[in-house]
N, C-alpha and C positions, 0 to 999 in steps of 0.2 A: 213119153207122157202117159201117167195115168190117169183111168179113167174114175168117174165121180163114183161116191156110194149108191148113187141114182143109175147109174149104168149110160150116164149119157157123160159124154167126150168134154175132157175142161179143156181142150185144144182149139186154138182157131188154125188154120192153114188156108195160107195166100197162095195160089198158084195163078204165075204171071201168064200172057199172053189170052189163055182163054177166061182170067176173071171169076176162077171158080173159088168161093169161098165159107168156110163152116165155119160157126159162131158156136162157142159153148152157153148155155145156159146158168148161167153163173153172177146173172147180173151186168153182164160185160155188154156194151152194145157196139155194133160194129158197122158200119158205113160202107156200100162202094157204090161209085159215081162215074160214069163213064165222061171221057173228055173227047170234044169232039176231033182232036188229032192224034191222040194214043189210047192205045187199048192196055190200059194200067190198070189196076184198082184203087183206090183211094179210099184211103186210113183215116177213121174221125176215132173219139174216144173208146178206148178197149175198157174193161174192168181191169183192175189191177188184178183180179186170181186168175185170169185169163190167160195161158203160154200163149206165146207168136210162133207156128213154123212156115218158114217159107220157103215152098218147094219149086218156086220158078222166079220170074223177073219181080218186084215189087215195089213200090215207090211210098214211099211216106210223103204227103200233104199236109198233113197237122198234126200236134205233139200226142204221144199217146200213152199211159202206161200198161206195163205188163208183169207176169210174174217173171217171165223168162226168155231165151229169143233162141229159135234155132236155125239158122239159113244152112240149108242143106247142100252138098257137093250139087254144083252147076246152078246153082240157084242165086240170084243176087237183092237184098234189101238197099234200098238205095233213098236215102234225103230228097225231096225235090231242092233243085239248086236255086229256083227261084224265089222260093219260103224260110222262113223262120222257123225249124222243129225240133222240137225236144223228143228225144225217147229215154223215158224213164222205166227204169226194170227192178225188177224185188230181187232176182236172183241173178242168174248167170246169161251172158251172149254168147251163144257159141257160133263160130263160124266157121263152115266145111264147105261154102261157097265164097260170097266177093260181102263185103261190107264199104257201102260209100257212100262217103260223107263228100261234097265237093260246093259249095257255097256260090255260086256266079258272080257276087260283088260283094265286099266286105260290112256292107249292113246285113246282110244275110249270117242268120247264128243258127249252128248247126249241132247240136247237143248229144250227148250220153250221159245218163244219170244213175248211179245207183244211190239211190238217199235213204237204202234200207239195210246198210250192210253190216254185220254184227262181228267185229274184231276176233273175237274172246273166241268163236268156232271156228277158224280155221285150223286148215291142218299141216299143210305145203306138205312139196314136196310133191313127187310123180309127174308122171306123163297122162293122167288121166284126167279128167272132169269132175272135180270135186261139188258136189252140191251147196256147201258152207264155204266154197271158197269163190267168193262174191266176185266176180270183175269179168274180161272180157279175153274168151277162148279161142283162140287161130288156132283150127289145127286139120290134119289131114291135106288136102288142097286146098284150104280158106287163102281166103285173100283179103286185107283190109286197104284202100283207097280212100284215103283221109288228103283233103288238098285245100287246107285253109285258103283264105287268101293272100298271095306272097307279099313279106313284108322283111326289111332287115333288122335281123334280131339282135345287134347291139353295135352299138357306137361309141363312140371315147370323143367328150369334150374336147373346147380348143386350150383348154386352160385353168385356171385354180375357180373352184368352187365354196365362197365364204359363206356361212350362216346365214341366214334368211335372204337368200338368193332366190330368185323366183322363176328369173330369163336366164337359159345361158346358147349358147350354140355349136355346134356337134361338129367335127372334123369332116364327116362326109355327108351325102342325100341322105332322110332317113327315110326311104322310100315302104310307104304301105303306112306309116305312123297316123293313127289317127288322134282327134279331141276324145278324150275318156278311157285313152289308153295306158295302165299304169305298167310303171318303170320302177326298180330299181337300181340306184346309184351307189357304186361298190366304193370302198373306205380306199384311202391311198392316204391317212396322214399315218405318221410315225406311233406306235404304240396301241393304232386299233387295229390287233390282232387278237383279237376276244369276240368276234363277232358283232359289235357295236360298230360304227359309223357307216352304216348302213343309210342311207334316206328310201323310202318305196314313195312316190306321189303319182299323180296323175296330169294328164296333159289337159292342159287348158286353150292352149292355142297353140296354132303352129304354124312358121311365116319362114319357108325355105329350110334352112338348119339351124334356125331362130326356134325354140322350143320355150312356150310359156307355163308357169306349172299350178296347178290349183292352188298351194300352198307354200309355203315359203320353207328354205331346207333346212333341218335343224342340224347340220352335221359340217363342219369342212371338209373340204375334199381337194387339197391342195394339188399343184403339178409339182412334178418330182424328176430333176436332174440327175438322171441315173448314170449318165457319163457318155464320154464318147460324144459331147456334144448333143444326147439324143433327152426327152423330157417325156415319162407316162402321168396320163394324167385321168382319171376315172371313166370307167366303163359303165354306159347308160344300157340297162338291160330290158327290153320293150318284152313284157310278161304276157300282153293280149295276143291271145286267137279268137276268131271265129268258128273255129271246130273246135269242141270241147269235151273231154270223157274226165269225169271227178264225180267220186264220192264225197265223203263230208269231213269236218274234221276229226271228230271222234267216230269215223266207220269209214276207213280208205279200203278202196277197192284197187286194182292193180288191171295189167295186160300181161298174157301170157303169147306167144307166138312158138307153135309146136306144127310147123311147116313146112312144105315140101315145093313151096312155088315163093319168087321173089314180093317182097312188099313194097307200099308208100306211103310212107307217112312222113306228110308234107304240113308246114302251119298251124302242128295242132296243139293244145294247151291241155297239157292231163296233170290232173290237181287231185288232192287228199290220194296219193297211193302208196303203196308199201305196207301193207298191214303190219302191225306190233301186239306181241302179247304180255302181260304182268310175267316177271322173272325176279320173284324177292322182292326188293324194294326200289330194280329197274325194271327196265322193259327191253324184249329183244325180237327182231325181228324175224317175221314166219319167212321159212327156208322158201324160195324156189316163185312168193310173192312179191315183183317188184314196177316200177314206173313201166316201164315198157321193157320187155324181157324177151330174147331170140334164145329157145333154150334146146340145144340139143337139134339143131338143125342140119349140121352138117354142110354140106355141100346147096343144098338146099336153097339157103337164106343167099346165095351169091348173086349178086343185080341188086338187092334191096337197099334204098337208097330213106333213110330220115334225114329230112332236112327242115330246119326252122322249128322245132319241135322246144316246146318247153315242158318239163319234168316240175313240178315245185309245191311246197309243204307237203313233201314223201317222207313217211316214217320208214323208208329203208331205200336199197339203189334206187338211181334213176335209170341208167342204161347198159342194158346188161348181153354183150354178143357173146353167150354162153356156150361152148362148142357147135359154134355159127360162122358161116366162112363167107369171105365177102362181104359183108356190110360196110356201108358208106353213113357217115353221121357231119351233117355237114351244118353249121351254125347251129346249134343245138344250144339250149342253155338247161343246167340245174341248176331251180336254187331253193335253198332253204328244205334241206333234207337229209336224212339220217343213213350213217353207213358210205361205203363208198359212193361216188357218183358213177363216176364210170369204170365198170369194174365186168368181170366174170370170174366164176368158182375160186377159189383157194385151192391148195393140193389141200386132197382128199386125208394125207396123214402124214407125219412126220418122215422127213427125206423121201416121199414121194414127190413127181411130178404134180402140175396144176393140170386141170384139160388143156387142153391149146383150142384159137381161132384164128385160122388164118385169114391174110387181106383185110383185118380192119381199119378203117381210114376214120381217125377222127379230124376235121377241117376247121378251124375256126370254132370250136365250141367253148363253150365256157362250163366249170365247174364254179358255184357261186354259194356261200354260207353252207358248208358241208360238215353236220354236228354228228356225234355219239351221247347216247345216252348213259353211257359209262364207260371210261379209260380211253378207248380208242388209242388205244398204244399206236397201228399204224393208219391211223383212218387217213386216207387220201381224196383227191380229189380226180384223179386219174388213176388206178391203176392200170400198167403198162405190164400184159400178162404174156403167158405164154403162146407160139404162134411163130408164122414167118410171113414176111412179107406187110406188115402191119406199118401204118404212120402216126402221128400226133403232129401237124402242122398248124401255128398259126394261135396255137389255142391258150385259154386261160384259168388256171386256177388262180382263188380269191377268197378270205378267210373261211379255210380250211382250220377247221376247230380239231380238237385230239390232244393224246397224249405225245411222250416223250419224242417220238419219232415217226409223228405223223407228218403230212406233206403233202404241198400240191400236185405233185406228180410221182409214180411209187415206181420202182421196180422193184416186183416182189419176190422175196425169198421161197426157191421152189420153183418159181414162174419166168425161168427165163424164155424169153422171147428176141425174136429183133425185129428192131424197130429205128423207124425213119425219126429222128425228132428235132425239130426245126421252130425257132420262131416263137418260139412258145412261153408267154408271160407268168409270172408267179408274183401274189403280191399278198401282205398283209394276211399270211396265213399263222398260225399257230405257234407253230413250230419251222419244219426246212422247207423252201424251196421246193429242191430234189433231194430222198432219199432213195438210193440204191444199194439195196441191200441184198445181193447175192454173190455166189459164186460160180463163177463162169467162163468159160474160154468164149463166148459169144463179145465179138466185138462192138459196144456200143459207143457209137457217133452219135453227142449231143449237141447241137449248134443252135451259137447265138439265143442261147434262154438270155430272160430279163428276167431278176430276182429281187426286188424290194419290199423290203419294211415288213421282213417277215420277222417272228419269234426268237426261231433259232439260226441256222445257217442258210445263206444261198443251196448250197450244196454240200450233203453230206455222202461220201461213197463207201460202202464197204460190201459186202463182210469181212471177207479172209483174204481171199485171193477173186481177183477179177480185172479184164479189161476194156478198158473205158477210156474214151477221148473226148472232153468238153473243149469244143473252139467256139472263141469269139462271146465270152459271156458277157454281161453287165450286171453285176452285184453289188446293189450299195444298201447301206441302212438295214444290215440285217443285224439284231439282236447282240447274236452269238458268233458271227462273222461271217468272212464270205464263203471259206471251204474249211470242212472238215474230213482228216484222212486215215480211215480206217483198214483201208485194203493195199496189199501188197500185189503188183503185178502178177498175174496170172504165165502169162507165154511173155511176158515183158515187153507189154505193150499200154502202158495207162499213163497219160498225158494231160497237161491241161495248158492249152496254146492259147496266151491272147486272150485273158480274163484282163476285165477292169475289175479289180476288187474294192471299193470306198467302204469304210466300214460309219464313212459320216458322224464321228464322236461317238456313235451308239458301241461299237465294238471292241473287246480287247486285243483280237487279232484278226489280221485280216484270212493269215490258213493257220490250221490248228492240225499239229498231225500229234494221234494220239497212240495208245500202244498197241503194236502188234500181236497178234495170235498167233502168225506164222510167220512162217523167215522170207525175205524177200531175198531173190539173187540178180538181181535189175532194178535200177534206179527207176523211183517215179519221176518223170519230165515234166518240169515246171516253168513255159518258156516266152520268153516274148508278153509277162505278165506287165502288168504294174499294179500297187498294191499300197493304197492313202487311207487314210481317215480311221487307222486304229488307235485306240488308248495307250498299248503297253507295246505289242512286236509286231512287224508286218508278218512272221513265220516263227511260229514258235512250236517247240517240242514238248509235249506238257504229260511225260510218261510220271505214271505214280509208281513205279516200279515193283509191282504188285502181278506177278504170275505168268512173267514171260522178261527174258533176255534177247529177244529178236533186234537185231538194229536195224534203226531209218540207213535208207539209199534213197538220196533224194538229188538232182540234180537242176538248179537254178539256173538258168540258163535267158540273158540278154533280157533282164528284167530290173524294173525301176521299182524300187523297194524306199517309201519315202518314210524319213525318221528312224527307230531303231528297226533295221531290216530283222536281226533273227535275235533269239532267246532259247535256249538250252536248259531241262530240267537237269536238274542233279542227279536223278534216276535216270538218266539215258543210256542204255548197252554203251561200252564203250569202244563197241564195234561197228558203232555209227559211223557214216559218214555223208555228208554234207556241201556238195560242190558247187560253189559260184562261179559261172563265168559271165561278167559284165560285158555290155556289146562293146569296151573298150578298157583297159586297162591287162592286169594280172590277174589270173584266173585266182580261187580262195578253196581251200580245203578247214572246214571245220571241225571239229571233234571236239566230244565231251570234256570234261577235263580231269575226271578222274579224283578225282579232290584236290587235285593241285591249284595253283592261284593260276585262273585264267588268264592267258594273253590278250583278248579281248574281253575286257569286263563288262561290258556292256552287252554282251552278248550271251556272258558266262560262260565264255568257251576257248580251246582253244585254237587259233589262227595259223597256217601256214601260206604261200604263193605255193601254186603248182603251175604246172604247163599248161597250156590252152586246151581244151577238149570238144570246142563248137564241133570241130569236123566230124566228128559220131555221131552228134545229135545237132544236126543244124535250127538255129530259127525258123517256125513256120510261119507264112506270112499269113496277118489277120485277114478272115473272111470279108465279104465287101464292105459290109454295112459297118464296120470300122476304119472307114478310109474313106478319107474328106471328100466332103461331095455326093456320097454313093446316099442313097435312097434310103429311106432310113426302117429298122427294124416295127415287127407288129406293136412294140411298145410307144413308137413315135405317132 
């Protein structure tokens, strides 16, 4: 801190316990009150040119502004829990001690404000303390202790959602929800994947999981029989905290976390972050500023648990475990924000590695309206990076906006990782589902996704060569169909056991395998499927024969392919081939036909009986939640 052209101190410094406190002359006025049970100081209005350092224990009593806040290693600032306080700042919070926010009851609002923050100077990037880069600093031993009050942060109706609906009621407790709490309601009818069918309202009343809403909805939001018996039907997303850090709309401030001791952050709502700068005639976001950021942590960040947290109208990520190991994100939600949602670094250059973080758990979170302000070739709603030992359970992406081959959930080229992934819902996004787009001997086990009423495909895998096991999916009503097949087995091991594919009249196929880059020497395992609701083939080959002769190896195995089961380009290597074995009859070998008049015309190919072949590749039997009775998946 520097000192005035006057030679006297623009510092104030709170030190706890003994109560000793220096006030700059600056206009600022400054209070302390002794209480007859603690020996704290207490905080009335500062000047705004006034910095705060706080060099021992300190409490806030009432809202205050400042220019700036430094709590020092061992030193903690801390909210009373029994008040209502704002701390509004011009510049930066740094914290190299504890910062805590912890509310006692949920009428209790506990604030951070930057409402001065000027976009256009930052600079990102570093490990250091930028003066123009506005937002709030963990670093060295800081500690931040943010524990709104707990509340569950999102619900799914019991059923279809009409136009000026006003009441509806929630599948489970919506415990913590209060009157004047707003929500938004995520789109689940056919065709809004554009980021429209959206509803945001507020709560008016609330009687058990009877929910009354200020205003009446202007969007349907129908239930959706995605198969298997099982029906998703819209995610009620509760946006309110009582702990709060936002800048403004036009001046988003961010969190950085550059730490060496575990965090919590519990219930809290951080609004207007991600700064963006002018790039031509868009906008791109500042490096290394983002919602809440573990950057570079290492080992460090392990125990750190965010849970209940909402990220939303961020003009870049929301959550970011940046070579950060151990983090826990458990009900978290993004919405309405620019760039990935959950995400860390990219490789650094071409056919380089990404960083890795190991142990990330994301639980139940949801990614929700995730835009680009230009192309978004792969903009996702999860990127699923490099690292071991990492999960994504339970969780939700929900229009996810981009271009060609963006997606609810990414595995990103470069960034192979392994990863747990279970349970996890995709709806009304852009484009796919899942895009996997790498190359890798790393075995990825995807189970039981729910994929609907997306843009382009449930599932698209490729690159080149990789292996990949999806069990137990539900894919209906997607655009472009249920799978698209870009990747040839890797060590010959890539499967897909026990998809329901419906392509619901929207699709012309329910899998689409496209042409190869490289030669496969192992069939892909296609088994125990069934595969309704296409326009034209349930399996079709759709090579333009345009820059490669590699053939399909593909082996159909004990699946119920209903209407015209397969379709053969004309352009197909003629060293394809194509084996059906039905769970009962003569097993089938297909093949191109060379220009000859097909044997099967309907399929434009031509037909043989071969010998049975189950015994190499048996059926594998469907996960639970495909078998009657069994409990039903995160989409039900």
């Amino acid at each position: 801190m520097e000192p005035s052209k006057g030679g006297v101190s623009r510092r104030v410094v709170l030190v706890g316990g003994a109560g000793v406190v220096a006030a700059a002359a600056t206009g600022g006025v400054l209070a302390e009150r002794r209480s007859a049970t603690r020996n704290e100081p207490h905080l009335a209005e500062l000047g705004s040119a006034a910095p705060l350092v706080v060099s021992g224990r300190s409490v806030l009593h009432r809202s205050i502004t400042v220019s700036s806040v430094l709590v020092e290693r061992g030193a903690s600032l801390e909210m009373d829990p029994q008040r209502s306080v704002t701390l509004t700042v011009r510049g930066n919070v740094v914290v190299r001690g504890l910062l805590r926010m912890a509310p006692a009851r949920p009428s209790v609002q506990h604030r951070v404000s930057f409402p001065f923050v000027e976009e256009s100077r930052f600079v990102g990037g570093g490990m250091t303390v930028m003066p123009h880069d506005t937002g709030i600093w963990v670093m060295g031993m800081g500690r931040l202790e943010l524990a709104g009050s707990p509340k569950t942060a999102w619900l799914r109706v019991t059923g279809s959602l009409a136009v000026g609906t006003t009441r509806f009621v929630l599948r489970d407790d919506p415990v913590g929800w209060r009157i004047g709490d707003q929500l938004a309601i995520t789109p689940t009818a056919p065709g809004s994947a554009s980021g429209d069918g959206y509803d945001e309202v507020r709560i008016a009343a609330i009687d058990g999981r009877s929910v009354t809403l200020e205003r009446p909805l202007e969007h349907h939001h129908p239930a959706v029989a995605v198969g298997a018996g099982r029906t998703a039907t819209a995610e009620v997303l509760n946006l309110s905290r009582n702990v709060r850090i936002e800048g403004r709309p036009d001046g988003r401030t961010h969190v950085i976390i550059i730490s060496k001791v575990a965090q919590r952050v519990g219930y809290t709502e951080i609004r207007h972050v991600g700064p963006r700068q002018a790039d031509g005639r868009a906008t791109r976001p500042v490096v290394g500023r983002y919602g809440l950021h573990f950057h570079m942590c290492g080992d460090g960040s392990r125990g750190s648990l965010v849970e209940g947290v909402v990220v939303r109208d961020a003009g870049s990520h929301a959550f970011v475990p940046h070579s950060s190991n151990g983090v826990r994100f458990r009900s978290c939600i993004s919405h309405d924000t620019y760039e990935d949602a959950y995400w860390w670094d990219g490789r650094p250059m071409h056919g380089m590695p990404s960083p890795s973080s190991d142990d990330v758990r994301y639980s139940s979170c949801v990614a929700s309206l995730v835009r680009a302000d230009r192309g978004g070739h792969r903009l996702t709603g999860f990127s699923l990076g490099r690292g071991r030992g990492s999960r994504a359970v339970g969780c939700v992406a929900v229009g996810v906006q981009g271009g060609r081959d963006s997606s609810g959930f990414l595995w990103p080229e470069g960034g192979a990782g392994h990863w747990r992934f279970d349970r996890c819902v995709v709806h009304n996004c852009a484009r796919h589902g899942v895009f996997l787009w790498q190359n890798t001997a790393t075995m990825h086990v995807i189970d039981r996704l729910v994929a609907y009423h997306n843009g382009g495909f449930g599932i698209s895998n490729g690159a080149y060569r990789n292996d990949v096991r999806f069990r137990s999916a539900l894919l209906y009503g997607n655009a472009a169909g249920g799978v698209v097949m870009h990747a040839v087995p890797r060590l010959g091991r890539q499967s897909f056991d026990n998809l329901r594919i419906d392509g619901a009249g929207r699709a012309p196929y329910g899998v689409e395998v496209e042409r190869h880059v490289q030669e496969g020497t192992r069939p892909v395992l296609v088994r125990g499927c069934v595969v309704k609701g296409h326009t034209e083939a349930g399996v079709a080959f759709t090579y333009d024969g345009r820059g490669t002769t590699n053939p399909d190896l593909i082996d159909l195995i004990a699946c119920d392919i209903h209407d015209r089961e397969l379709w053969l380009s004309d352009q197909l290597p003629l060293a394809s081939r194509v084996r059906l074995q039905p769970s009962v009859g003569p097993a089938l070998a297909v093949r191109p036909t060379g220009g000859a008049e097909p044997s099967a015309p309907e399929w434009n190919a031509m037909v043989v009986e071969i010998d049975r072949f189950a015994g190499s590749a048996p059926p594998v039997p469907p996960l639970p939640y495909l078998r009657a009775g069994a409990p039903a998946p995160t989409a039900s």
